[in-house]
N, C-alpha and C positions, 0 to 999 in steps of 0.2 A: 504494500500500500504506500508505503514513505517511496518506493521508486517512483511510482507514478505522481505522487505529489512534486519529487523535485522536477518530473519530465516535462510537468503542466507548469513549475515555475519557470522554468528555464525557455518557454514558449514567449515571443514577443506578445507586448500587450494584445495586437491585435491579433495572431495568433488565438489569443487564451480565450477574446471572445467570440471568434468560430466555435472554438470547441466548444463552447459554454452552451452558448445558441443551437449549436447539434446535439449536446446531450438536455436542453430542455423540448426541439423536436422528437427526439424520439421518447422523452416521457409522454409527451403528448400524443403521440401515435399510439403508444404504450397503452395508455389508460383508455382511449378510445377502440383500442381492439379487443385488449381484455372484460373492460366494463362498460363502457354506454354501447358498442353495438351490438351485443349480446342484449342488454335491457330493451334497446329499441326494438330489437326482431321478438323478443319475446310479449312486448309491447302488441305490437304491431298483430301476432300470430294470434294473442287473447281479444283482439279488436275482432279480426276475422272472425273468431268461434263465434262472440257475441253476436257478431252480426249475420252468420247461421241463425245463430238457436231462435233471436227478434225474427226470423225472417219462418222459423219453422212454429213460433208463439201465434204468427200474424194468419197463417196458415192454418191450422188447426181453428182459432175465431172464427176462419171462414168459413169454415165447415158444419161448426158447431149448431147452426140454424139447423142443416141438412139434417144431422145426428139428432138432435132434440123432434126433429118431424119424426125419423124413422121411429126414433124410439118412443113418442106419443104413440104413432099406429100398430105397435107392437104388442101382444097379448101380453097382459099383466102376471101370466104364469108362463113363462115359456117350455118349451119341451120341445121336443122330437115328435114332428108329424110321422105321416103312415107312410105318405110319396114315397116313390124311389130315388134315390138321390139323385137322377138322369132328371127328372122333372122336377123335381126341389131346383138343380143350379138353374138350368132352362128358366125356369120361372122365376127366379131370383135375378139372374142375370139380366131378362127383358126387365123386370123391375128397376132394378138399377139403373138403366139405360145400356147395359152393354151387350144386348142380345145380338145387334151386328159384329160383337169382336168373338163373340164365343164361337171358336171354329171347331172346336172339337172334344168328346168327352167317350173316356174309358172306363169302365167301372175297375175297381181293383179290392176284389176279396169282397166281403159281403157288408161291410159298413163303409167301404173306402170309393171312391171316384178321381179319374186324375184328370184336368180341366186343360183345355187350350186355349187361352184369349190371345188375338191381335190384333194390335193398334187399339188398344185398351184406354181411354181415360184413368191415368193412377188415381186423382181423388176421390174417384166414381168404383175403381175396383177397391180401393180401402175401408169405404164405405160399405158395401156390399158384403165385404169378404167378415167385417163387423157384426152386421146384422147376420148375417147366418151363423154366427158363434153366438148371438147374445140369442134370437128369436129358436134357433132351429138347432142348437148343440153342434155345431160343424164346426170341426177344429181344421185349420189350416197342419196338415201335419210336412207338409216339405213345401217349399215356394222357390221357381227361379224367378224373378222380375227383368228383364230386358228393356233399357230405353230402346226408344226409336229415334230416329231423324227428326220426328217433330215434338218442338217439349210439349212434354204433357203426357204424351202416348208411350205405353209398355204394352209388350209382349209379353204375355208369362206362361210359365206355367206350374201348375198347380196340383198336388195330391191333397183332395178333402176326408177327413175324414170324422163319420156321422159320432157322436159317445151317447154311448149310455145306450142305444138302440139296439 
């Protein structure tokens, strides 16, 4: 340490204030890589989620009309009709509105059916896929969801399956 102090005395005045001025630029780089842009991106990265989750808060409100309709019109005990579950989605799904994306349905085992929708409205299949869990006991037991080219619309598909029946 005492070498480098006589090296830095022995430097012309002007000399000493380069070095001085370079070692208070690289503190100053120093602290800005170590601590403020670490804090800013983390900043920045909590602003982003926030403004998801406002943007998935604002979403759900909007819905919430739809869901409070369905669930007025909803039997005040619900259960397990008699239908087949080939007619339950069918008829669920025109309900809904998505009786033009329902392209395809497979039964699978004797409570289960596996659904094709495409170009599906997502907050019209959420909706949907809701009421048949709350009114009719159908549990969604697997889902792929697929966006499309246009927002809004998914492709999915679906194994439903009926409980308690």
């Amino acid at each position: 340490m005492q070498q480098l102090k006589d090296k830095f005395n022995a430097l012309q005045p002007r000399e000493r204030i380069i070095v001085i001025g370079g070692a208070i630029l690289v503190l100053v780089v120093a602290v800005y890589v170590l601590v403020l842009s670490p804090l800013y991106s983390a900043v920045d990265k909590q602003a982003k989620r926030v403004a998801q989750k406002e943007g998935d808060l604002a979403w759900m409100r909007s819905v919430s009309g739809e869901v409070a309709v369905l669930s007025a019109n909803a039997p005040s005990h619900p259960g397990p009709s008699n239908e087949s579950m080939v007619v339950l989605i069918d008829r669920a799904a025109r309900e809904c509105g998505l009786g033009s994306s329902l392209t395809g349905q497979t039964p699978n085992g004797e409570r289960g059916i596996r659904v094709r929708l495409e170009a599906a409205e997502f907050d019209k299949l959420m909706v949907c896929l809701g009421t048949l869990q709350q009114v009719h006991s159908v549990d969604v037991e697997s889902a792929t969801i697929d966006r499309t080219a246009k927002p809004g619309l998914v492709n999915a598909n679906l194994v439903l399956t009926r409980v308690g029946a």
